[in-house]
N, C-alpha and C positions, 0 to 999 in steps of 0.2 A: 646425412648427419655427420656420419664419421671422416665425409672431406672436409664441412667445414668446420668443424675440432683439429681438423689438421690446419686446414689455412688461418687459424685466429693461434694456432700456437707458434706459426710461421717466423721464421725471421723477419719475412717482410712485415705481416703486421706489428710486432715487437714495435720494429725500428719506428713505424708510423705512427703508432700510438708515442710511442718515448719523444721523438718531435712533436708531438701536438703540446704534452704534457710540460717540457722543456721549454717551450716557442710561447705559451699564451703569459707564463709570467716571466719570462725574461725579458719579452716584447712590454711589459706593463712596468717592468722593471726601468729597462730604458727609456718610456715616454717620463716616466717620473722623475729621475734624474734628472732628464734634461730640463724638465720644466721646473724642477725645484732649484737647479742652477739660474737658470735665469729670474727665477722669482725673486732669490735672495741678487741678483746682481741688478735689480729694477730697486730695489731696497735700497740697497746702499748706495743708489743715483737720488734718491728722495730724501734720503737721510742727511746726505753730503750738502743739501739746501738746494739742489737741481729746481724740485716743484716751490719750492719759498719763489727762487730768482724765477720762474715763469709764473706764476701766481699775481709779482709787484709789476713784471712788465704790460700782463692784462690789465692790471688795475691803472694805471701809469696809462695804456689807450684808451682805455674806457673815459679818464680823465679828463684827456686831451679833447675829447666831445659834449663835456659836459658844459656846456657854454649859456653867460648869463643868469648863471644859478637855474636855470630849466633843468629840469630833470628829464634824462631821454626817456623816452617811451620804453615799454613794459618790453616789446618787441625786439625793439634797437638793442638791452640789454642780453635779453635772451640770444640774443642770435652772437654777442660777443661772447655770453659766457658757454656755450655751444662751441665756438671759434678756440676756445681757450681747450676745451674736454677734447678736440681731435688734433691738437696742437699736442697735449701733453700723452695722447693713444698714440703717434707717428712715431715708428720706427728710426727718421730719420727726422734731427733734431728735436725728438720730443724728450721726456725724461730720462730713455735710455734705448742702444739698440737692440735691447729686451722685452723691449714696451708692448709687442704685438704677445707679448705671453698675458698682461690683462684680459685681451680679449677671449683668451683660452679658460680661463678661469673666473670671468664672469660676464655675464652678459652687457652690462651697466656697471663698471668699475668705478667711473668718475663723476662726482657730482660741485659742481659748481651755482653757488648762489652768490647776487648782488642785493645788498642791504645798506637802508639807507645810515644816517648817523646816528639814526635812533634803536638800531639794529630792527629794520622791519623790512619782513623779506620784500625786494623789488621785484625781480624775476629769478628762474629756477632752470637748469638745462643739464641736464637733454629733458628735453619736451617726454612727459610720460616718466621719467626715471624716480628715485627715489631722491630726496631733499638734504642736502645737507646739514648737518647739524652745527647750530651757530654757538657758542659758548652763552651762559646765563648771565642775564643783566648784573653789571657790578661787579662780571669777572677782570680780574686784572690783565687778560691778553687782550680790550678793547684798547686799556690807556695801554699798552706797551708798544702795539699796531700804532698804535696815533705818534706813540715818540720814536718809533725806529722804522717804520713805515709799512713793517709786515710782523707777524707774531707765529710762530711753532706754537699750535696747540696740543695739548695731552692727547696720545695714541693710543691703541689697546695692541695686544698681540695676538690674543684667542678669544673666541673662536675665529672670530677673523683680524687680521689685520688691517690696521687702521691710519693711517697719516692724516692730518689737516693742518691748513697755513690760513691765517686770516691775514688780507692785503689791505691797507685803507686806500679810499678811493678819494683824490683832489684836484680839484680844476687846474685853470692856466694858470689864476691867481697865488694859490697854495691853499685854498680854503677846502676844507674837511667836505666833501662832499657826499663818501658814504663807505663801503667796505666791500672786499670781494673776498668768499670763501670758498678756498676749494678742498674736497674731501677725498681720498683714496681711499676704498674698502674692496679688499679681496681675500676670499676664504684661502686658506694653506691647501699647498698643492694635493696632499694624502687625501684630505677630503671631497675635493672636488676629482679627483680621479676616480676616487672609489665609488661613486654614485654619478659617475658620466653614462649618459649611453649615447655618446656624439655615433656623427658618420662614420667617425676613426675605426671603432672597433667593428664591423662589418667590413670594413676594407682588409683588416686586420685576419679576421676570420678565412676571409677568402684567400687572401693570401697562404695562409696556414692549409688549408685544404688544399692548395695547387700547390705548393711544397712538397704537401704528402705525395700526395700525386705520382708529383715527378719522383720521390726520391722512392717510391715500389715501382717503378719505372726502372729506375737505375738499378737497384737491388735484385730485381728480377732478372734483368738484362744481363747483367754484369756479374750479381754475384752470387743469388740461390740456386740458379739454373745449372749453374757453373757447379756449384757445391751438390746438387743431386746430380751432378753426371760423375763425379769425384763418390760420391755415394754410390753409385751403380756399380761403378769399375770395382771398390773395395767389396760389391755384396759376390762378385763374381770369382774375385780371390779369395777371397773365404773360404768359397765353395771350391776350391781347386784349380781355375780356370783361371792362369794368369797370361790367357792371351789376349786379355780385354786391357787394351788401351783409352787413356786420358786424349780426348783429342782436345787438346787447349793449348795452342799456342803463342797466346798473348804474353806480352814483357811483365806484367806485374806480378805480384806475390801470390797469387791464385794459377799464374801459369808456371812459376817458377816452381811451385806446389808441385802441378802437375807430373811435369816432369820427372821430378825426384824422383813420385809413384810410379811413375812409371818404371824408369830406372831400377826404383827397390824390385817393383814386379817379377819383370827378366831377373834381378838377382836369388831372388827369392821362389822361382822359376829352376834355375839352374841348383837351388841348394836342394831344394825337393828330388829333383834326380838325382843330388848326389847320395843323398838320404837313402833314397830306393836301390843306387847300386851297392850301398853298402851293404843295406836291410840283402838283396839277392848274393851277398859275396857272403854274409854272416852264414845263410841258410843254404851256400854250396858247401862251406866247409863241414856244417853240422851232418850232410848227408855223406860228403867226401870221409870223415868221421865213423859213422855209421857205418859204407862199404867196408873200410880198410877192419874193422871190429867184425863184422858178420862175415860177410862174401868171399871178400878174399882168404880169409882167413882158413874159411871152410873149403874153397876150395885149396889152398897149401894142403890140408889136412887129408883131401880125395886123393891128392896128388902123391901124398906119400902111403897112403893106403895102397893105390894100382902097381909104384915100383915092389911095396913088399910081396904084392900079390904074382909079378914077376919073378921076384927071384925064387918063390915055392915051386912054379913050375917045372916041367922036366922040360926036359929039351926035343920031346916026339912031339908035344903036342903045338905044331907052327900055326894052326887057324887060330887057338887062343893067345899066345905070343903078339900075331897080327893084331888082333881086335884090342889087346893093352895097349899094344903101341899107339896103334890109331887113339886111344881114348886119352895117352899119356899126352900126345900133341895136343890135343884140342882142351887139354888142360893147363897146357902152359902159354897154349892161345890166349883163354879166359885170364888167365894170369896176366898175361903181357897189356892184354886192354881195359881189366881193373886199375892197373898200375896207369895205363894215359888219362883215363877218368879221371883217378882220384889226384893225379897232378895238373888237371887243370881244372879241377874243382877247388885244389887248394891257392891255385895263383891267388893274388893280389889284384889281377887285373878282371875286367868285366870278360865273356869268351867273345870275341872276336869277331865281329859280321862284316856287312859291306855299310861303306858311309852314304851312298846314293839314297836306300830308301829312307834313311832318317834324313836326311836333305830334300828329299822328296816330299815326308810325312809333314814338316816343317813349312816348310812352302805352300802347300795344299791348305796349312791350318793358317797362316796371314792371308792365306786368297779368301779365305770365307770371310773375314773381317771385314779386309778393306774392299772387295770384289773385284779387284785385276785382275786383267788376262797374265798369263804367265804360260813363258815357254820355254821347254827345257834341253840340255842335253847332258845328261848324267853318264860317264862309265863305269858301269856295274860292279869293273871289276875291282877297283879300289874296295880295302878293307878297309874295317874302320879302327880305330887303337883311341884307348883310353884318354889319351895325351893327346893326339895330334885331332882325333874326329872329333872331342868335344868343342878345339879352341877352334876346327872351322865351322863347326855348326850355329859358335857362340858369333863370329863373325858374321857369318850370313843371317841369322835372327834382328841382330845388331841392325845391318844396311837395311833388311826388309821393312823393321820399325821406323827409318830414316826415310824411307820412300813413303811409309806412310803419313810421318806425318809432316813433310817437308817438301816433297818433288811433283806433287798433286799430276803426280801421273795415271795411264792406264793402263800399264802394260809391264813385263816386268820380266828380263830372259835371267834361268840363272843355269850356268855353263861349270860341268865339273869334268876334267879330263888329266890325264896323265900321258906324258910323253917320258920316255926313258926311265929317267928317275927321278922327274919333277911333278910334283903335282898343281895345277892352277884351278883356281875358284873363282869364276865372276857375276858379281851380280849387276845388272845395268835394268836402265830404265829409262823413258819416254818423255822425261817430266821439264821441269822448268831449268835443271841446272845449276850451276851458280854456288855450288857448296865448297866453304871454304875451310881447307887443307887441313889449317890450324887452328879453329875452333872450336869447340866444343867436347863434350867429355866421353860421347859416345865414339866417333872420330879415335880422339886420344886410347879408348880400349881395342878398339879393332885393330889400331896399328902395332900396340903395342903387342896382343897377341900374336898377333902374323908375325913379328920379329921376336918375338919368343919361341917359335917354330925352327926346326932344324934347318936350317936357309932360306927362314923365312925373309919373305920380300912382300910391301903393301903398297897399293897405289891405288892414288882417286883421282879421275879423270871427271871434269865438270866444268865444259863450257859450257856459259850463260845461253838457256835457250834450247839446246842442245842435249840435254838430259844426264843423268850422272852414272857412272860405272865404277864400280869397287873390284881390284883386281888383289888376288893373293896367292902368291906362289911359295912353296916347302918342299923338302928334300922328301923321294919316295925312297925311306933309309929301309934299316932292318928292323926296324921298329913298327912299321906299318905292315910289313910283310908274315 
C-alpha cells in the first residue's frame, strides 16, 4: 500500500496525469477553432452570393431540358437537384475550400427542392434528407426571383444557421417554367462539438494514453531515476559519507547537476577534516594548558624542594648526596620532556605522521566504490605536513574520482616515492585515455595545487586508447622534514 502512495505521489504520475488533464481540452480546443474558422469562412462564400450564382446555374440546366413545355420527370429532377447538393459539398469548386467542414457538422446540410410555377413541390434531394422550406404564397421573393432571376431569402442565425436562394426555373424560350430552392442549415460549431461522439475522440483518447506512456518512459528513464540516484548520494552525505559519488555523466542540466554535487562533496569532504583538525588542535592546547598549570608546574616546585633539601645536608653523608642527585636529573628530565609536549601540543600544526598510510587509507576507500584492482608503491618514509600531504592527498582523491567516472578502467597503480629532495606522486590507469589537458575544473585544481607546492610540477599523460596517468612532483624542503 505504502509503494503505491508513493508511486501516485511520484513525479512521473504528476506529470501523466497533468498531460491527460492539459491534452483532452486543448486538443478540444484546437478541433474547435479550426472548425469554427472554417465555418465562418464557408459564410462569408454564401453570403458574398457564391450559393445565389450556383443555385441560377442549376436552374439555368434544369432549363435547358425542359423542352416543349413537358415537364421532366420526378426523377430527371431529383437526380439534378442531388447533382446540384454534391456540387455545392465539393471542396473544390463548390461554395468554398471550407465546404467539407458541412459534412463535420451535419449529416444532411443541404437541401434542395424543384417547384413548379405554382410553388408545388416537384421533387426533393438528397433522397431521405429533410425538405426545404419554400417561402409562403404571396411572398414577395416569388415576383423578385421572376424579375432578377434569383431572390436571397430571410436566414436565421440560432439555433442554427440558415441560408436560402430561390432560383426561377425557364425553358429555351424564356417562359416561367417553375423554381429551384436551395437551403443551407447547419448548427454552430460549440454545439455540435459538445455533443459529438464521432470516431475522432477515440483516436483522440488513444493517442493521449500512448503520450502518457511514453512521456513515464522518458521521465523514468531520463529523469526520476536519475533524481533518486542524486537522492541517494545526498542520503549518504548527510550521514557523513561523502565518498558516495553521482555517477551521471550526461551533457544536460541533470548531469551538470551532478557534477557540481559531486564537486561540492569532495569539498565539503575536505572542510569536514578541516573542522576535525581544528576541533583536535583546540583540545591539544586545552591539555597542552592544563600540563603547563598542573605537572610542570609541580614538578618546578619538587625540583626546588630536593636542591633545598641538598644544601641542609653535611658533607659525610655521600649515599644521600648520590640519591638527590640521581633524583635532581630525572627531574630536570621530566622537565625537559614536559616542555617538548607542551610545544608541540601548542603548534598550529596537525603532529606529524607518514603520508603513505593516509594515501593508502584513501585508495582502499574509492576501491570499494568503484571495485578496481589497484596496486601500489608507497615509501613509508615520507612524512606527512599540513601543507604539502593535504594538497597531495587532495590530488590523488581528485584523479581517483576522474578514473571513476571517466577512464572506465580496471585497474589503477598509484606510485609515491622520493628521491633526494624530490618527492613524485603518480596516479595512472588502464582505461580509455583521451583526457584533455585543458578542460575541465577538476584538471584545473589538481594543477593548480601541484604548482602551489614548493616546486611543484604537474603533468597528464593521456594517449587515446592507451590509459591516463597524473604525474606530480614538490620539493622534499624543510617543511616536510
Amino acid at each position: 500500500m505504502s509503494q503505491r502512495r508513493h508511486l501516485l505521489q511520484g513525479l512521473t504520475f504528476k506529470l501523466a496525469l497533468f498531460y491527460l488533464l492539459l491534452s483532452v481540452p486543448a486538443l478540444a480546443l484546437i478541433q474547435w477553432t479550426i472548425v469554427t474558422f472554417e465555418f465562418h469562412e464557408l459564410f462569408e462564400a454564401v453570403d458574398s452570393g457564391r450559393m445565389s450564382l450556383m443555385t441560377r446555374d442549376a436552374a439555368d440546366e434544369i432549363g435547358r431540358h425542359w423542352k416543349d413545355g413537358k415537364t421532366p420527370s420526378e426523377i430527371e429532377l431529383a437526380t439534378r437537384a442531388e447533382a446540384l447538393v454534391l456540387r455545392l459539398e465539393r471542396p473544390q469548386d463548390g461554395l468554398a475550400p471550407s465546404s467539407y467542414v458541412m459534412l463535420e457538422l451535419s449529416r444532411v446540410p443541404v437541401a434542395v427542392g424543384a417547384y413548379d410555377g405554382d410553388g408545388q413541390l416537384l421533387a426533393n434531394a438528397p433522397d431521405g434528407g429533410w425538405t426545404a422550406t419554400p417561402p409562403p404564397a404571396g411572398d414577395p421573393a416569388w415576383e423578385l426571383a421572376k424579375r432578377d432571376g434569383s431572390a436571397d431569402l430571410p436566414g436565421e442565425e440560432t439555433p442554427e444557421r440558415v441560408r436560402r436562394v430561390l432560383a426561377v426555373i425557364r425553358d429555351q424560350a424564356g417562359h416561367l417554367r417553375g423554381f429551384l430552392l436551395t437551403e443551407l442549415r447547419l448548427p454552430l460549431p460549440w454545439q455540435r462539438l459538445a455533443g459529438e461522439k464521432s470516431f475522432e475522440w477515440p483516436i483522440l483518447l488513444i493517442y493521449l494514453v500512448v503520450f502518457s506512456i511514453a512521456t513515464a518512459f522518458f521521465m523514468v528513464r531520463w529523469v526520476t531515476r536519475r533524481l533518486n540516484t542524486i537522492a541517494d548520494a545526498a542520503e549518504s552525505w548527510s550521514a557523513g559519507d561523502f565518498s558516495t559519488l553521482i555517477p551521471d555523466e550526461s551533457g544536460d542540466e541533470l548531469g551538470r547537476l551532478s557534477r557540481d554535487l559531486n564537486r561540492m562533496a569532495c569539498e565539503l569532504m575536505s572542510l569536514m577534516q578541516s573542522r576535525a583538525d581544528l576541533a583536535s588542535l583546540q583540545e591539544r592546547q586545552r591539555i597542552a594548558r592544563d600540563l603547563h598549570d598542573t605537572v610542570k608546574q609541580k614538578a618546578f616546585a619538587l625540583n626546588l624542594q630536593i636542591r633545598a633539601a641538598r644544601r641542609l645536608l653535611g658533607n659525610d653523608d655521600a649515599a644521600v648526596q648520590t640519591r638527590l642527585d640521581e633524583s635532581y636529573e630525572l627531574i630536570v628530565g621530566i622537565q625537559r620532556q614536559l616542555v617538548q609536549v607542551l610545544d608541540e601540543l601548542r603548534s598550529e600544526r596537525a603532529p606529524r605522521g607518514f603520508l603513505a598510510p593516509r594515501l593508502l587509507e584513501l585508495a582502499e576507500r574509492w576501491a570499494r566504490i568503484s571495485g578496481l584492482q589497484r596496486e601500489f608503491e608507497l615509501d613509508d618514509s615520507i612524512l606527512d605536513d599540513a601543507v604539502h600531504g593535504e594538497a597531495l592527498l587532495r590530488i590523488a582523491e581528485e584523479a581517483l574520482a576522474n578514473v571513476l567516472r571517466h577512464a572506465r578502467a580496471t585497474r589503477v597503480s598509484i606510485k609515491l616515492h622520493r628521491k633526494d629532495e624530490q618527492i613524485s606522486l603518480s596516479i595512472a590507469d588502464n582505461g580509455i585515455g583521451g583526457a584533455d589537458s585543458s578542460g575541465g575544473m577538476g584538471l584545473a585544481n589538481m594543477r593548480a595545487r601541484a604548482e602551489g607546492l614548493p616546486g611543484g610540477q604537474f603533468e597528464l599523460i593521456s594517449p587515446p586508447g592507451a590509459g591516463t596517468e597524473v604525474r606530480v612532483r614538490c620539493n622534499y624542503g624543510a617543511r616536510l622534514q
